[in-house]
C-alpha positions as CSV (number, residue, x, y, z in Angstrom):
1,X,7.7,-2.9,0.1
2,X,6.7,0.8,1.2
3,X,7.8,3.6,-0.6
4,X,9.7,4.7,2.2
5,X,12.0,1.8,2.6
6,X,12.5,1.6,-1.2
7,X,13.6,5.3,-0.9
8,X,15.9,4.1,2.0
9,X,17.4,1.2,-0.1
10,X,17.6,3.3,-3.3
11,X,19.8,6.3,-1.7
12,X,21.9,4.0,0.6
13,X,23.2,2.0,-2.7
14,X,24.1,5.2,-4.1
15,X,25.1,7.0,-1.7
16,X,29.0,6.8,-2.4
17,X,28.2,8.4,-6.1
18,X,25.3,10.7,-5.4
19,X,27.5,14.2,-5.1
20,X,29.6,13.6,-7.8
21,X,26.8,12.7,-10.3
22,X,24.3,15.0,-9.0
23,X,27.2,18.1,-9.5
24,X,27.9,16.6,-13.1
25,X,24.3,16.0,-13.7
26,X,23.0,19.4,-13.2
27,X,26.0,21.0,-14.4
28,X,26.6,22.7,-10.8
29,X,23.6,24.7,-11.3
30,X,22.2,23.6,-8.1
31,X,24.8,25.0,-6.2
32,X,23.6,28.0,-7.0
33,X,20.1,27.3,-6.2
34,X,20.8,26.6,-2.9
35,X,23.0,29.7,-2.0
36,X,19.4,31.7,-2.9
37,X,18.0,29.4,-0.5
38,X,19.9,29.9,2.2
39,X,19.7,33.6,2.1
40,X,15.9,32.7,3.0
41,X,16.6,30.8,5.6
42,X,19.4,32.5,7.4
43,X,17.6,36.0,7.4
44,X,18.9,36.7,10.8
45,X,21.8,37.8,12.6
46,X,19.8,36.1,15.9
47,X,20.9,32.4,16.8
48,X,18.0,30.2,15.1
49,X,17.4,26.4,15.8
50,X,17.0,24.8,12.3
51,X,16.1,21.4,11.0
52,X,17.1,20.4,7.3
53,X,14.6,17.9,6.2
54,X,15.6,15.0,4.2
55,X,19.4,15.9,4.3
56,X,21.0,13.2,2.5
57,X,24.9,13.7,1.8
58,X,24.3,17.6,3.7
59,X,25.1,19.9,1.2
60,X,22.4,22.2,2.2
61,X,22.9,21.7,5.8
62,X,26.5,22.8,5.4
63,X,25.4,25.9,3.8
64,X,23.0,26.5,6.5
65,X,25.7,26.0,9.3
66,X,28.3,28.3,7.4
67,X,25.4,31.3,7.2
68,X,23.9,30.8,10.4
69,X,25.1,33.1,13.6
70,X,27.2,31.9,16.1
71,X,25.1,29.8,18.7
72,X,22.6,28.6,15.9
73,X,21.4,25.2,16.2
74,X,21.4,23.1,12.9
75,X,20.2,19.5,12.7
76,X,19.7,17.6,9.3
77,X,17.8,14.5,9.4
78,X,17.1,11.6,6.5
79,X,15.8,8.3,6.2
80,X,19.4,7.0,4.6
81,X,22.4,6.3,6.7
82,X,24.4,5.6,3.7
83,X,23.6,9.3,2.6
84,X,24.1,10.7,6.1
85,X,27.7,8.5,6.3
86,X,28.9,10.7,3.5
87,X,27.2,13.8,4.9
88,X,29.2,13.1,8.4
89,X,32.1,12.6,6.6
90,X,31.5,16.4,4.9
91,X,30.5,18.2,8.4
92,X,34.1,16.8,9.6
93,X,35.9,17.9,6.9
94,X,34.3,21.5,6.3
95,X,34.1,22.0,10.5
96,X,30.7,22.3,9.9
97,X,28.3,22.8,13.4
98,X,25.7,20.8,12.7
99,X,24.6,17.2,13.5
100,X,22.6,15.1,11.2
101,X,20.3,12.3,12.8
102,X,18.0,9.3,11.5
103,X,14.7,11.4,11.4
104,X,11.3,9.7,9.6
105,X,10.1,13.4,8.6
106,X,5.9,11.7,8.3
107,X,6.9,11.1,12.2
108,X,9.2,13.7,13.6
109,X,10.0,12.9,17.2
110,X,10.3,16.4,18.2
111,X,8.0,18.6,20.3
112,X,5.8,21.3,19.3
113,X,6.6,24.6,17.9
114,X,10.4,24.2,18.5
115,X,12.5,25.2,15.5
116,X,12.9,28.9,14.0
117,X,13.5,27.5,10.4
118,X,12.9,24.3,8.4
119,X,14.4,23.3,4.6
120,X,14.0,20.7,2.6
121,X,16.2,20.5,-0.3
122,X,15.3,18.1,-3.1
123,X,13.9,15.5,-1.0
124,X,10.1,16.7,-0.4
125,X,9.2,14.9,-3.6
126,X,10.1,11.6,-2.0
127,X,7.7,11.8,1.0
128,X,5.7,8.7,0.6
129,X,2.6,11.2,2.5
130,X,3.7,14.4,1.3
131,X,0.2,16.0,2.9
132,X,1.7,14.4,6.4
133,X,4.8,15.5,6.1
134,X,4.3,19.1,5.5
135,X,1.5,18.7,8.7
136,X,4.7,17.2,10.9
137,X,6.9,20.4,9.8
138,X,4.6,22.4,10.6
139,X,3.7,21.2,13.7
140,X,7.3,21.6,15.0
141,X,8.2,25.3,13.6
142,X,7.7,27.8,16.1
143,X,5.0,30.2,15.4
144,X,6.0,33.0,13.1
145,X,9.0,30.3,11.7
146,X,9.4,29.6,8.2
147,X,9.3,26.6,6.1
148,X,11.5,26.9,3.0
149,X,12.0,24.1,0.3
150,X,13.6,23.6,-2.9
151,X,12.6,21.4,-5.0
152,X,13.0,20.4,-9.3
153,X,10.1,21.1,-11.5
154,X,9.1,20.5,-15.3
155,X,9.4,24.2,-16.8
156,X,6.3,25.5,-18.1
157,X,7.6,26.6,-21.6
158,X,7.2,23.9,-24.1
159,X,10.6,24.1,-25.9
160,X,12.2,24.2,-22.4
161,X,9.9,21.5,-21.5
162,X,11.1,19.2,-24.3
163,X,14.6,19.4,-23.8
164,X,14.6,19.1,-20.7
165,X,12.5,15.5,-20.4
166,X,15.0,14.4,-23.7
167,X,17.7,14.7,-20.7
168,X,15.9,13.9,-17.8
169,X,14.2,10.8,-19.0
170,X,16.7,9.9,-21.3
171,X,20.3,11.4,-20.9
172,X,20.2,11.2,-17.0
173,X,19.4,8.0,-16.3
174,X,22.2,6.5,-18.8
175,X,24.7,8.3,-17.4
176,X,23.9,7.9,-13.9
177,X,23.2,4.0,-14.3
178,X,27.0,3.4,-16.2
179,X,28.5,5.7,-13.4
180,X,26.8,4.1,-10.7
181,X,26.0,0.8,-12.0
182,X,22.1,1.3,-10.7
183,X,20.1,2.6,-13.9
184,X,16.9,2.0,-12.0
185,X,17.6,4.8,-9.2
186,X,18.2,7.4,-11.7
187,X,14.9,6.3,-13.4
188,X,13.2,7.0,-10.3
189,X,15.0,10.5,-9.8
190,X,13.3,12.4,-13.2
191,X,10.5,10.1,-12.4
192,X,9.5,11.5,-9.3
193,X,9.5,15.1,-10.6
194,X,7.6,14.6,-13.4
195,X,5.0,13.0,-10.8
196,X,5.3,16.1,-8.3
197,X,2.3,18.2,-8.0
198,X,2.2,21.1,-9.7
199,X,2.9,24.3,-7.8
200,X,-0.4,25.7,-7.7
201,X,-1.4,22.7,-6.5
202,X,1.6,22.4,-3.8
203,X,1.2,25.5,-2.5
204,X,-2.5,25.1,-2.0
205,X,-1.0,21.9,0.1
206,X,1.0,23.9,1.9
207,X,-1.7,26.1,3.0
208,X,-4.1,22.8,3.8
209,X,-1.0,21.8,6.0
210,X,-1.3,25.4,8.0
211,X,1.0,27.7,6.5
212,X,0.5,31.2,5.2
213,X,1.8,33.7,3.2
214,X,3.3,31.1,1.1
215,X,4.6,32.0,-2.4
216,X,7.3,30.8,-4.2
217,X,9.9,31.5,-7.1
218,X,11.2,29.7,-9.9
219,X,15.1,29.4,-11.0
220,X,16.5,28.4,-14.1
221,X,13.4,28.7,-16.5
222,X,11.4,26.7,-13.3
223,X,14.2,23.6,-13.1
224,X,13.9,24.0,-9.6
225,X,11.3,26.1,-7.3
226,X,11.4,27.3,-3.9
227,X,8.9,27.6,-2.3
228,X,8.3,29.8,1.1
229,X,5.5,29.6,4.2
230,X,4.9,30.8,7.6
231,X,3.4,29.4,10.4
């Protein structure tokens, strides 16, 4: 099987836990996050046509929608319809404007140079061609638009560095498999950060892909990096 359609299966099984674990989990630090990131995105007072990458349950396309200036267009788009189900159910509830769509983000079916503003919020790390997939987004972002993405990291300071794979590799995936009753997805989660490039390396990806002026800034001794280009 692809990685893509075990990412698919993995998310729709746990889809009906994923917010509450991932808020207990991270101890609602990445709300925070996020909130920095969408002051990056929403930058304007204009109307801007946005597209939230790897959505999931929408938490960051929420945020968008609630910053964004009346008239914006905000679409999120995942691989998981169990995810986007709960993320539906979200965008009702919070009156959100935004729509979220089935979207394969290593084949985007929109045109060229069409959106002001792309995210991706803790998803990048599962493209199964992450070179493709920053290629695709860039291909659709209007020239001059910005690509911003959040994603978790392994902090660079050893102590920090320690603790934090104790929990990640060990903590995590026990509470998340007795909460959940699927151990193996939050194996995969820690996982797949400790197997995400590193950001030099990323952001010289990001510049292979055709952005520029692309830096980015770690949070929370470098839990979680955003990272920032232009195209």
């Amino acid at each position: 099987m692809a990685k893509k359609e075990k990412i698919k299966s993995l998310f729709d099984n746990i889809a009906p836990d994923y917010d509450k674990l991932n808020h207990i989990l991270s101890l609602n630090i990445d709300k925070g996050w996020r909130k920095k990131a969408v002051r990056e995105i929403i930058d304007s007072k204009e109307p801007l046509k946005v597209l939230d990458v790897a959505c999931g349950t929408g938490d960051f396309t929420i945020e968008i929608a609630r910053k964004a200036a009346e008239g914006s267009s905000i679409t999120g788009i995942d691989l998981s319809e169990g995810m986007m189900k709960v993320g539906r159910e979200k965008i009702n509830a919070a009156k959100a404007r935004a729509t979220l769509e089935y979207g394969d983000c290593e084949a985007l079916t929109y045109s060229n140079d069409l959106f002001d503003r792309i995210s991706v919020g803790f998803g990048v790390r599962n493209f199964e061609h992450l070179d493709i997939g920053l290629k695709e987004m860039c291909r659709v972002l209007k020239p001059g638009g910005k690509l911003v993405i959040l994603e978790l990291s392994v902090p660079s300071n050893p102590i920090i560095r320690w603790c934090y794979k104790l929990y990640f590799l060990n903590i995590l995936p026990a509470i998340g498999g007795m909460v959940s009753g699927n151990r193996g997805a939050y194996e995969y989660l820690p996982a797949s950060v400790l197997h995400f490039p590193a950001p030099d390396r990323f952001i010289g990806m990001m510049r292979e892909a055709g952005f520029s002026e692309v830096r980015h800034k770690a949070f929370t001794f470098g839990i979680c990096r955003m990272y920032v280009g232009i195209k």
